[in-house]
N, C-alpha and C positions, 0 to 999 in steps of 0.2 A: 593380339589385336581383337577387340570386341565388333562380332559381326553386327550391323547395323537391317533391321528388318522393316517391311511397309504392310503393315495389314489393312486392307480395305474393304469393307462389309457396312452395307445399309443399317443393320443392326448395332447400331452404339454398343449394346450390354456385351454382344460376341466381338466388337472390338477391345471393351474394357478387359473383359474376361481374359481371351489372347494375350493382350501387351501385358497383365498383371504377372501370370506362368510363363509369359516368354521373359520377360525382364528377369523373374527371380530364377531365371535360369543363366541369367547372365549377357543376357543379348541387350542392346540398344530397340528401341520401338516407337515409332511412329504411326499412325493410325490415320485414316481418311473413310471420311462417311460416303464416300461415290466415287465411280470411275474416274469422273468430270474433274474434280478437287484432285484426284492421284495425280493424274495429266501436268495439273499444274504445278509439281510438287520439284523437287532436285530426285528425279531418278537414280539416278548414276551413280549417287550418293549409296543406294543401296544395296548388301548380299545378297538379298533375296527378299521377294515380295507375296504376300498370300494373298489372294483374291476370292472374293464370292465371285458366282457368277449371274444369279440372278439379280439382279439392279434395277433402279426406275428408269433410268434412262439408257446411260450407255453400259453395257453388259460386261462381265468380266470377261467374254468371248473378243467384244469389241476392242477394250481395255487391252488384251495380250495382244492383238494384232498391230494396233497401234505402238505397241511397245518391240514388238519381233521385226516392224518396216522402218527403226530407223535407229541406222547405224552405231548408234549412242548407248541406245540401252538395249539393243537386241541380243544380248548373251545374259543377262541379269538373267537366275534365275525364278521363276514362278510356280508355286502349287496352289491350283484351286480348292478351295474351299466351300463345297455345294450340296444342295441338298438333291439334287438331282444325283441320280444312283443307277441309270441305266448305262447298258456299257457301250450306248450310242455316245450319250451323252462324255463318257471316260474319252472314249476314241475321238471324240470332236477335239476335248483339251488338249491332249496329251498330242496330236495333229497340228495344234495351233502352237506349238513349241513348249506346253507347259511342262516343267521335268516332275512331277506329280501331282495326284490327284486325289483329296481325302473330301470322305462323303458326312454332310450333319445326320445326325448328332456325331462326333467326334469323342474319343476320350485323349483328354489332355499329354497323358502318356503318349498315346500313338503321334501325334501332333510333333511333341518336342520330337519323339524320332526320324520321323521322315523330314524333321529342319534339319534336322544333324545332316541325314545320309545324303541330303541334297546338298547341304551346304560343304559336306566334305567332297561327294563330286565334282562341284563347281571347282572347288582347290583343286584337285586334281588336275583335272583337265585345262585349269589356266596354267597351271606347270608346265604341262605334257604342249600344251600351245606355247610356253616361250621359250622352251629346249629346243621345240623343229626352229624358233627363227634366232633364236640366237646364235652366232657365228661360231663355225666350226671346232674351231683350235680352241675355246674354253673348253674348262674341266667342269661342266655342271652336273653335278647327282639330281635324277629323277627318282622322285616317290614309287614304290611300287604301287599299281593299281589291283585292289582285292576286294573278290567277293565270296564272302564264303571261306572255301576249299579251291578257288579260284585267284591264280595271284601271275601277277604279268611283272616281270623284271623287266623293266622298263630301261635299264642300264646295260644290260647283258640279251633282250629280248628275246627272253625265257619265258616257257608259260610253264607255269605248277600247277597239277594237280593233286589236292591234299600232298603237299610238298614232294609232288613226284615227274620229272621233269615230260612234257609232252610235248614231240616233235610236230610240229608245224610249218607249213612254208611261210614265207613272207608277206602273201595276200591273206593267210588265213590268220596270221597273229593281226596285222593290220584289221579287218574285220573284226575279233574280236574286242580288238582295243575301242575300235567305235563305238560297240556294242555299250561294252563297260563303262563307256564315257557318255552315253548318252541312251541313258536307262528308260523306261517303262513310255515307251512313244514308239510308234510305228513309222519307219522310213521307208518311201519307196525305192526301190533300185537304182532310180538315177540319184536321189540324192543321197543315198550310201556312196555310190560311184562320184558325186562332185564334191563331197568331201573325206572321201579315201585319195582318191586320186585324182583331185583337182587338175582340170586341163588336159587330161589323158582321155583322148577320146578313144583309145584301143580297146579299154573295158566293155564288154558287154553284159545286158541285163541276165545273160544264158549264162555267164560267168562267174555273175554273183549267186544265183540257183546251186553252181555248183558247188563254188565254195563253202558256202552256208552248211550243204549237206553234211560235205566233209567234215568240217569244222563241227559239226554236232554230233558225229561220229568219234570222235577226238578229246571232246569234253566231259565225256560220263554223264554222272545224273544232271549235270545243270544243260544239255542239250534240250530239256524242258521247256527252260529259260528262253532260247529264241522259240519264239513264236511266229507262226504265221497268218498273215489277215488276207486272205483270198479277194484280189482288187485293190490291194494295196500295198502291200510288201512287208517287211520282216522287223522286226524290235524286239528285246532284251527285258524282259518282267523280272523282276526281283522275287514275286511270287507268281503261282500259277495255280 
């Protein structure tokens, strides 16, 4: 099935350029010269959306927020597209739910790849989301989730490291998987906790501190990878 993409950027030429290397890469493309016009557009309809963020009117900051408060399209993913390069700026997007975030000038190469890696996460994890609700007694095979030398048996709930089995408890594979499912964003402790353990108010934020530790104790060199933001809480960098 051909993924279907939205690029929205003030500049016509950087939407032409986009749709012309996304298409010949095989994707569907769509393009919109402003937030305002995207707004209006069949969201839903989309894999994944690329935004500028600086606009004349409504910002591609604006643009995400509107699109993460209603319930319709708030899992669609989003990578900004900015010329803005400070890692205020990064930590603003990547906060506003965007799952990446590439700086202008861009090279086209890097572009298609962070659509890939984004767009095969999103698969992922809408998998890994209809396994937990689909009813018990089916026999459904889940994808492994990998990164790297990092790979979660997701059927057997196993973690590999460079194919070598690494013991874990239950909170700490759960953590991880979050991690892996929801890359390069900073989440703070409670909402690692209301989406690990939805309704469980026994977790505490002293609890996630620890597991974290552990867990990076556990993982070899990609305990790199969880990062810390001091006032804000913990996320999963692809690079660091």
């Amino acid at each position: 099935m051909v993924s279907k993409l939205l690029v929205i950027d003030d500049e016509e030429a950087l939407c032409e350029i986009l749709k012309y290397n996304l298409e010949r890469n095989g994707y569907e493309v769509d393009t919109a010269y402003s937030a305002e016009e995207a707004l209006t557009m069949d969201l839903p309809s989309y894999d994944l959306i690329i935004a500028d963020i600086m606009m004349e009117k409504l910002s591609g900051f604006d643009f995400a927020r509107e699109v993460r408060n209603n319930t319709v399209t708030e899992t669609i993913p989003i990578i900004f597209c900015s010329a803005l390069d400070g890692e205020d700026d990064t930590v603003c997007g990547l906060n506003l739910g965007a799952d990446d975030y590439i700086t202008k000038p861009f090279v086209i190469s890097e572009v298609l790849a962070r659509v890939r890696a984004v767009l095969r996460r999103s698969q992922i994890k809408n998998a890994v989301a209809a396994a937990k609700t689909a009813p018990a007694a089916e026999d459904i095979y889940v994808p492994d989730i990998v990164f790297e030398g990092l790979r979660l048996d997701m059927n057997q709930k196993v973690v590999y490291l460079d194919d070598e089995p690494v013991s874990l408890t239950k909170t700490e594979f759960e953590i991880l998987l979050f991690f892996l499912t929801h890359r390069n964003r900073v989440y703070t402790r409670e909402e690692i906790i209301s989406s690990v353990w939805p309704g469980n108010g026994t977790v505490t934020a002293r609890a996630i501190d620890t597991n974290i530790n552990r867990l990076r104790r556990k993982i070899g060199r990609y305990s790199n990878n969880i990062v810390t933001r001091l006032g804000f809480g913990y996320g999963f960098k692809e690079t660091y």
